[in-house]
C-alpha positions in Angstrom: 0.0 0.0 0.0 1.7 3.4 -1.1 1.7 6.0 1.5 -1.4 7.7 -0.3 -3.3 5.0 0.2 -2.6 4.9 3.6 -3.3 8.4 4.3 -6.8 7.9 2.5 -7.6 4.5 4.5 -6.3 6.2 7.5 -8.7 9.5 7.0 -12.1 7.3 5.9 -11.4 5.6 9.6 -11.4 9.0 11.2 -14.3 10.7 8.9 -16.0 7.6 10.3 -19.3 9.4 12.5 -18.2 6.9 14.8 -15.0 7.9 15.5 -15.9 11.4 15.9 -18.7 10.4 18.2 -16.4 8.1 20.6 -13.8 10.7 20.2 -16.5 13.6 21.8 -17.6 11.4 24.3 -14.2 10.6 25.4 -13.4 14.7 25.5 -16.3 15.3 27.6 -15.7 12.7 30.3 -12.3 13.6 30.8 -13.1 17.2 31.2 -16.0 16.3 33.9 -14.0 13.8 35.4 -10.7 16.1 35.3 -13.0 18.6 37.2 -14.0 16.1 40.1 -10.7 16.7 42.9 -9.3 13.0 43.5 -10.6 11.7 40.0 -7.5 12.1 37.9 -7.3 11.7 34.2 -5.4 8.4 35.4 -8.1 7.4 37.1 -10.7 8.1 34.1 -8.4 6.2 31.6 -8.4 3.2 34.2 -12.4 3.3 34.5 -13.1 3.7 30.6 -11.0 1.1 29.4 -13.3 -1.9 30.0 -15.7 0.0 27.9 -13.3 0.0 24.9 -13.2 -4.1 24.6 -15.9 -4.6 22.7 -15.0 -1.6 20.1 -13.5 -1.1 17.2 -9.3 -1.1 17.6 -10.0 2.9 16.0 -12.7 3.6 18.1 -11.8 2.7 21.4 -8.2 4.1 21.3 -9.7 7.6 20.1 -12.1 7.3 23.3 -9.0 6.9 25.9 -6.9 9.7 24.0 -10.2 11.8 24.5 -10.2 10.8 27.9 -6.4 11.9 28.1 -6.5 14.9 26.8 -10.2 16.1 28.5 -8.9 15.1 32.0 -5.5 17.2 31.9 -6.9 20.1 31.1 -10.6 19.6 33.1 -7.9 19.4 36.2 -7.7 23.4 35.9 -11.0 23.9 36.6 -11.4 23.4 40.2 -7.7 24.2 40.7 -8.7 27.7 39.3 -12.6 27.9 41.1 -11.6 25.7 44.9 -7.8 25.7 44.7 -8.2 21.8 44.8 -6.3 20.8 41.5 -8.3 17.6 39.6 -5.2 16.2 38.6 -1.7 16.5 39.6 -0.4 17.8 36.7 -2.9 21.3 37.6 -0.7 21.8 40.9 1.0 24.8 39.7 -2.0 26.2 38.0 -3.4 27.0 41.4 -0.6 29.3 42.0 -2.2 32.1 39.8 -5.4 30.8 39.2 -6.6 31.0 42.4 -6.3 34.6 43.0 -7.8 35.6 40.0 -10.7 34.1 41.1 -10.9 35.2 44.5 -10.3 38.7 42.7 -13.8 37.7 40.4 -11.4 37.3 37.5 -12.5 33.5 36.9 -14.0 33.6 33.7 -10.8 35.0 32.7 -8.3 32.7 34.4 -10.3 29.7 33.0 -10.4 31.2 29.3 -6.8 31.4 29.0 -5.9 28.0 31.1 -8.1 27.0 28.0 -6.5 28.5 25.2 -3.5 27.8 26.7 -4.3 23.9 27.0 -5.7 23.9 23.2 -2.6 25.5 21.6 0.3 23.5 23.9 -1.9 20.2 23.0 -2.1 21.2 19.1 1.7 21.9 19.5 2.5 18.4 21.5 0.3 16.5 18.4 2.4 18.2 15.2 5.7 17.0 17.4 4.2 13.8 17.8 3.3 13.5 13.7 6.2 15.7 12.8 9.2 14.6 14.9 8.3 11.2 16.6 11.9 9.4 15.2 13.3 12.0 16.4 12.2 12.7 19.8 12.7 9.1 20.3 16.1 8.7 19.7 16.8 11.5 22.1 14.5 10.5 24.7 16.3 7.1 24.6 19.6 8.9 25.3 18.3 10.0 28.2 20.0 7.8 31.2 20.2 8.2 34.9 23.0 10.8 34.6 21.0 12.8 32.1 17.7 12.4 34.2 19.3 13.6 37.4 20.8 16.9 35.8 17.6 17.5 34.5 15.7 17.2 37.6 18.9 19.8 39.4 17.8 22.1 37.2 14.0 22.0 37.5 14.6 22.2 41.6 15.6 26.1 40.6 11.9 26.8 40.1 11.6 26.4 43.9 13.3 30.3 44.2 10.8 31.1 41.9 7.2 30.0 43.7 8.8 30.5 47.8 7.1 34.1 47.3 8.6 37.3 49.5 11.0 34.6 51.6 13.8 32.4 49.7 14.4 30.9 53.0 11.0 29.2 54.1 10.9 28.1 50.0 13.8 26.0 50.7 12.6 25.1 54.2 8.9 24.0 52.6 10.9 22.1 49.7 13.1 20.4 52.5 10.0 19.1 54.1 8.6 18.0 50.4 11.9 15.9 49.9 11.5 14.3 53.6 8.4 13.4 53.4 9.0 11.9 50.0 11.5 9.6 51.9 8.6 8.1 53.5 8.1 4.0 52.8 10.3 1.2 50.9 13.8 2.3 49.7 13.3 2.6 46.0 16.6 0.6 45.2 17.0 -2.1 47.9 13.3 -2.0 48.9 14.2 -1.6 52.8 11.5 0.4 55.3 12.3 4.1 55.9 10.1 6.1 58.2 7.2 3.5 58.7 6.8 2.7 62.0 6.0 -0.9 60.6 3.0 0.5 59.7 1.9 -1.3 56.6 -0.2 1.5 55.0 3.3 3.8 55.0 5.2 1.4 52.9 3.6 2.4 49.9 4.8 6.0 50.9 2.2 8.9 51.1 -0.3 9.1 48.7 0.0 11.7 46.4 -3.0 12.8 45.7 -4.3 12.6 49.7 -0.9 14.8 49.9 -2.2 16.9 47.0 -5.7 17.7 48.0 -4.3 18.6 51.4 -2.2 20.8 50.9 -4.1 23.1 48.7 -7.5 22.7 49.6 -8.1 22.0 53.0 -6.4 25.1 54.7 -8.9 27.5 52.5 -11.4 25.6 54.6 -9.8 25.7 57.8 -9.2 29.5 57.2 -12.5 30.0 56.0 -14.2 28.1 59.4 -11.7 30.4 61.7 -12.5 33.3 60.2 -15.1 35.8 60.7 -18.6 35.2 59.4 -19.1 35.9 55.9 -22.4 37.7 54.1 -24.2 35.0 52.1 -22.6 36.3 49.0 -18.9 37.1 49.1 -18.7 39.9 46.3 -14.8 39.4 46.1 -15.5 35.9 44.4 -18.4 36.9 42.0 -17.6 35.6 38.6 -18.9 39.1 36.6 -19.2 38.8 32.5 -15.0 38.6 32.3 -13.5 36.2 29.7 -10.2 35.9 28.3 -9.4 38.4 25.8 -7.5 38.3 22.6 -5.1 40.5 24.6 -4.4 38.3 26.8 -3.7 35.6 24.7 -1.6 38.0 22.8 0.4 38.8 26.0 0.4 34.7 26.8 1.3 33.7 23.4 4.8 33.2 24.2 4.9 31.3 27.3 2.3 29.3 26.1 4.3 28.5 23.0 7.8 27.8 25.4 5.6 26.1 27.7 4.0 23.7 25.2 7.6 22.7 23.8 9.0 22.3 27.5 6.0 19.6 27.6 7.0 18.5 24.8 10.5 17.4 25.4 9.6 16.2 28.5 6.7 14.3 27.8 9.0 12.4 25.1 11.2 11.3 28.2 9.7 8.3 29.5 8.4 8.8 33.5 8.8 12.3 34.1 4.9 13.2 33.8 2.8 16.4 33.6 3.4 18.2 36.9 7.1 18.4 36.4 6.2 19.8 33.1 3.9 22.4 34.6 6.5 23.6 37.2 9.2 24.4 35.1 7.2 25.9 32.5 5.4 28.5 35.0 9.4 29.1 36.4 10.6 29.8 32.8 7.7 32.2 32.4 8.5 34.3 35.6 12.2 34.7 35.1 11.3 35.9 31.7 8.2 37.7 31.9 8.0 41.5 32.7 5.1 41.3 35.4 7.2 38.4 37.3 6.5 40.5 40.6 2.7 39.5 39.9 3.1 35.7 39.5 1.6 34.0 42.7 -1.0 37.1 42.8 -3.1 36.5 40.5 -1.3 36.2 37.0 -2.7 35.2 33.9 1.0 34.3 32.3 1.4 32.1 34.9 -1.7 30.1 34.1 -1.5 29.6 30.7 2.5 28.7 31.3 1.6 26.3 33.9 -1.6 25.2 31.6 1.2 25.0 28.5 3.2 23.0 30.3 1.0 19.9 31.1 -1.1 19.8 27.9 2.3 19.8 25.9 3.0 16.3 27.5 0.0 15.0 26.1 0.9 14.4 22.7 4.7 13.7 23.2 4.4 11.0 25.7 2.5 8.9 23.3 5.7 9.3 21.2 7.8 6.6 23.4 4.6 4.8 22.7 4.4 4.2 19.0 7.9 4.6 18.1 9.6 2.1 20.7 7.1 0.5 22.3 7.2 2.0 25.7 4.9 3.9 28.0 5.4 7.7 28.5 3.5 7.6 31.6 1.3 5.8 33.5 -1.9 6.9 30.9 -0.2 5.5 28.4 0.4 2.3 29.8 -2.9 1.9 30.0 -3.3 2.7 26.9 -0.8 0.4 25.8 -3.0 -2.4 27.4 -5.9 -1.3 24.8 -3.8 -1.9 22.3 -2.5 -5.2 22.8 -6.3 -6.3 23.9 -7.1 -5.4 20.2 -4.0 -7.2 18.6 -2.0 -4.0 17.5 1.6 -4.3 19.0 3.2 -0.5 19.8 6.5 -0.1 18.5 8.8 0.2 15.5 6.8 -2.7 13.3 3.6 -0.7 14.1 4.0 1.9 11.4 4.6 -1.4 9.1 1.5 -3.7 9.9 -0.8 -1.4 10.5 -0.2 2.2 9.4 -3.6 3.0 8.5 -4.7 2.8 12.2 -1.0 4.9 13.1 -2.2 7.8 10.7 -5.9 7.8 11.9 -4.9 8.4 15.0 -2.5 11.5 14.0 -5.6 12.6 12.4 -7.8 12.2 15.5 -5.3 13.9 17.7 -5.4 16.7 15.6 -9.4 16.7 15.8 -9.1 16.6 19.7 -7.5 19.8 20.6 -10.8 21.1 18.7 -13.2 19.5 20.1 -11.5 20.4 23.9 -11.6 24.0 22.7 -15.5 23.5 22.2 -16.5 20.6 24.7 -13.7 23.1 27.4 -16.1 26.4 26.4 -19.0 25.0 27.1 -17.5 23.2 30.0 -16.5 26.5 31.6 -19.8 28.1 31.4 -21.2 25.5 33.6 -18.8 25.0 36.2 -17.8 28.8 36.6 -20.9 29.2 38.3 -19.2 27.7 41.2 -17.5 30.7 41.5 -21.0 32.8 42.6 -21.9 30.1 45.2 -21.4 31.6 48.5 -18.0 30.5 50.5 -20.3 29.1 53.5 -22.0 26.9 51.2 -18.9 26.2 49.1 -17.0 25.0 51.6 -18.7 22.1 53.3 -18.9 21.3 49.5 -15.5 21.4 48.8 -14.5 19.1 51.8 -17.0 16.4 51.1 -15.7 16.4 47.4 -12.1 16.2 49.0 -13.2 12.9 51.3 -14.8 11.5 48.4 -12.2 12.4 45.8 -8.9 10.8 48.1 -11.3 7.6 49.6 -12.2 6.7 46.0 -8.1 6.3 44.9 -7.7 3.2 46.9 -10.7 2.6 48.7 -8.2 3.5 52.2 -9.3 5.6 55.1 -5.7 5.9 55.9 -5.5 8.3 52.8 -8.1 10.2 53.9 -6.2 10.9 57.3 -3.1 11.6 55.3 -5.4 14.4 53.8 -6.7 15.6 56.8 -2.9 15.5 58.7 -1.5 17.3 55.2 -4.6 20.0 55.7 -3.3 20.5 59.5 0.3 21.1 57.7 -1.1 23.2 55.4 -2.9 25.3 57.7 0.0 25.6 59.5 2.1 27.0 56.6 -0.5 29.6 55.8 -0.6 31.2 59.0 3.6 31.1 58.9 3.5 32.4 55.5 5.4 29.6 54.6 5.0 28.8 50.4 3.2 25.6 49.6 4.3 25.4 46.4 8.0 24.3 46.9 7.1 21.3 49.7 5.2 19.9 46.7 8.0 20.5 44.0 10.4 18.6 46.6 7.6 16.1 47.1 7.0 15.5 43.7 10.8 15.9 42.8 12.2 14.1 45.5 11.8 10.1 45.1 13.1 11.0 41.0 16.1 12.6 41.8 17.3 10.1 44.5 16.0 6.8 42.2 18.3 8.4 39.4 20.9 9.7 41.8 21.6 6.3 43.3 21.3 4.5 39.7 23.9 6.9 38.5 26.5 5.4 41.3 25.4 2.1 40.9 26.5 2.1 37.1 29.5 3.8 37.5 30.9 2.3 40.7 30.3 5.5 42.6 32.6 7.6 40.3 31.0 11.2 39.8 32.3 11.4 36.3 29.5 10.0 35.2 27.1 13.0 36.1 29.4 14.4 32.7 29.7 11.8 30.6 27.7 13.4 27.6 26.9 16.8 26.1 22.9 16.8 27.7 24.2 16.1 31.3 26.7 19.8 30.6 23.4 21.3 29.0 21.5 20.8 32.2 24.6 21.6 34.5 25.3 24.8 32.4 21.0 25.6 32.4 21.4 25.2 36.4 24.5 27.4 36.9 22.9 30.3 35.1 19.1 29.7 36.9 21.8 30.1 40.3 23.1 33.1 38.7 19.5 34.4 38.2 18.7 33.7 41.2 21.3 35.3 43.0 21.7 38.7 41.2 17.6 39.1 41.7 18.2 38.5 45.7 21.2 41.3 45.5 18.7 43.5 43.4 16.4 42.8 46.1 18.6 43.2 49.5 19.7 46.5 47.9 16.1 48.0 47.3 15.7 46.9 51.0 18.6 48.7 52.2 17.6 52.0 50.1 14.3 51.7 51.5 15.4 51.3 55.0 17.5 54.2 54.4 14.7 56.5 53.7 
């Protein structure tokens, strides 16, 4: 069959009502279920894959893409309206997205997480189509060495989210990393920190860590403080919507952020929420309202936003090309593919190209049907944003319980939430940052599983953290964030000083 053919074979399989239909569907439950706190796009790819047996090999893998794709960006929408992110990889959207709703700015923050998601997706599919050989090569060159310079370097974002205070960043992100110690040694499997508790040797749960972190100290603040009115004005949702401006001001973090998300969804196991983070800290460093991120700023959004929809596309890349899962979505979806006889991998784009090509093709439909389904999806849940705090709030926490029980059926997550809510709480009234004990939390088991690899191969030389041209990119990429970082603190320690002068 020439290549033409193929196309043609591969575009009557897409123009297929069916397809489009299953394809939808699968967009619209992952942006409900993205929008539910607890139910992760993981989680909604686990649940809908039964339902894909009995389908056609076409129509069934279009469904869990549209899953996919609909539950990383549906994870915005209560991370923007509750400050409870659906899905991990929506941590960092929180950061600005909050504020502008608490400001009455969530029509706004939503549009542009939107666009954002819908550009940085459309981006991640043309890599995927355009580059996939590519991409996989260098994602294969990627070893322990490499990984651990990478994740060195993404640790600088923590200067960039610990807010007024370097120093309680570092102390949060310390915390992150020791709680991330918790359970069985990742390389000899021994107990660390359990207590011989059985339901620690698992470590803690992210998502119970998650939820409790962000959401639960809103509530706590909210019971200790004063009594509201019935309607808090602050939080009224108003007529705003994202304007072209703003997606003109956007454009180029959104475009950065969606080829971060990119690289790194190519690179087998690092995920969204990584993605996210170091998008949103190349957008502050470069941005000129970098004093407003964490205040309420839209950049930072539709970085963040960038950043985990750009991974979409590109982790399917391991996928086809070689075989192996970019995350743990796309093991899953691996799974559907072997249930309907297709083998991922090189010989793939040989047996059964029509079916390679029609899913190109299908990608390409889904970043327009989550700009459509995600429109409409918005002008239903924004509403949330006019219910009053008093009523919101008992809502929020049952959805929390709900959300963390429903991950492993496990009370004991559901009292790692409520422990993590007490912490959070905590930090709040300390005005210590949030943000940086989750980068070390999330960061944390990666760089010590690549660190320790990295001595285990090389016989506990250090050399080996320089053995090729990508580890020096990273080192050199981390000297100059340090430099960053340090010239901004000297800018700021002198405008103290000239203040205090005054």
């Amino acid at each position: 069959m020439s290549f033409a053919d193929t196309l043609v074979a591969a575009f009557s399989l897409v123009a297929h009502w069916e397809s489009i239909l299953y394809l939808a569907l699968g967009v619209t439950v992952g942006v409900v279920a993205g929008a539910i706190p607890g139910v992760s796009a993981t989680m909604a790819v686990a649940l809908t894959l039964p339902f894909t047996f009995a389908l056609e090999p076409i129509y069934g893998i279009l469904l869990l893409l549209g899953v996919y794709k609909g539950g990383i960006f549906g994870g915005s929408i209560p991370a923007i309206l509750i400050k409870t992110p659906g899905t991990p990889a929506s941590s960092a959207t929180t950061l600005d997205g909050y504020p502008l709703a608490e400001r009455g700015e969530a029509g706004r923050a939503l549009g542009v997480a939107l666009y954002a998601s819908c550009i940085a997706d459309l981006i991640s599919n043309l890599s995927l189509i355009l580059f996939a050989g590519w991409l996989a090569s260098f994602a294969l060159s990627f070893g322990p060495p490499e990984f651990f310079a990478l994740i060195v370097f993404s640790l600088t974002i923590i200067a960039g989210v610990s807010g007024d205070s370097l120093i309680k960043g570092l102390i949060a992100a310390a915390g992150g990393l020791f709680l991330a110690t918790i359970g069985l040694d990742l390389v000899y499997g021994t107990d660390r920190f359990s207590f011989g508790d059985p339901n620690l040797m698992g470590g803690l749960n992210f998502i119970a860590v998650l939820i409790g972190l962000f959401a639960l100290p809103e509530i706590i603040a909210h019971v200790f403080r004063a009594k509201e009115d019935v309607h808090d004005p602050a939080r009224a949702l108003g007529g705003g919507w994202a304007t072209l401006g703003d997606l003109r001001r956007c454009l180029k973090s959104i475009v950065r952020g969606g080829l971060i998300g990119v690289v790194l969804g190519a690179i087998p196991g690092v995920g969204g929420a990584p993605a996210a983070f170091l998008s949103y800290s190349e957008a502050q460093r470069t941005s000129p309202n970098r004093a407003n991120f964490g205040k309420g700023e839209v950049e930072g959004v539709a970085a963040a936003e960038a950043g985990n929809n750009g991974v979409c596309g590109a982790t399917l890349i391991p996928l086809l090309s070689l075989g192996v899962p970019g995350d743990v979505i796309t093991a899953i979806i691996i799974g559907a593919f072997m249930i309907h006889g297709l083998q991922p991998g090189p010989m793939l784009f040989v047996t059964n190209a029509d079916i390679v090509y029609a899913l190109f093709m299908g990608l390409i439909l889904s970043s327009i049907f989550l700009l459509g389904i995600g429109s409409v999806a918005i002008r239903i849940f924004r509403l949330v944003s006019d219910i009053p705090k008093s009523v919101l709030a008992p809502a929020v926490l049952v959805l929390c319980v709900f959300g963390t029980f429903a991950i492993n059926n496990s009370m004991f997550d559901v009292a790692v939430m409520f422990a993590m809510g007490g912490l959070g709480y905590l930090m709040l009234v300390l005005g210590v940052p949030a943000a940086p004990f989750l980068i070390g939390f999330i960061l944390g088991p990666l760089l010590e599983d690549k660190f320790r690899q990295s001595m285990l191969m090389s016989g506990g030389a250090p050399e080996i953290f320089v053995r090729s041209p990508i580890t020096w990119l990273f080192w050199a990429l981390t000297a100059l964030a340090l430099a960053f970082i340090i010239a901004s603190l000297r800018k700021s320690w002198r405008a103290a000083g000239t203040a205090s002068e005054t």
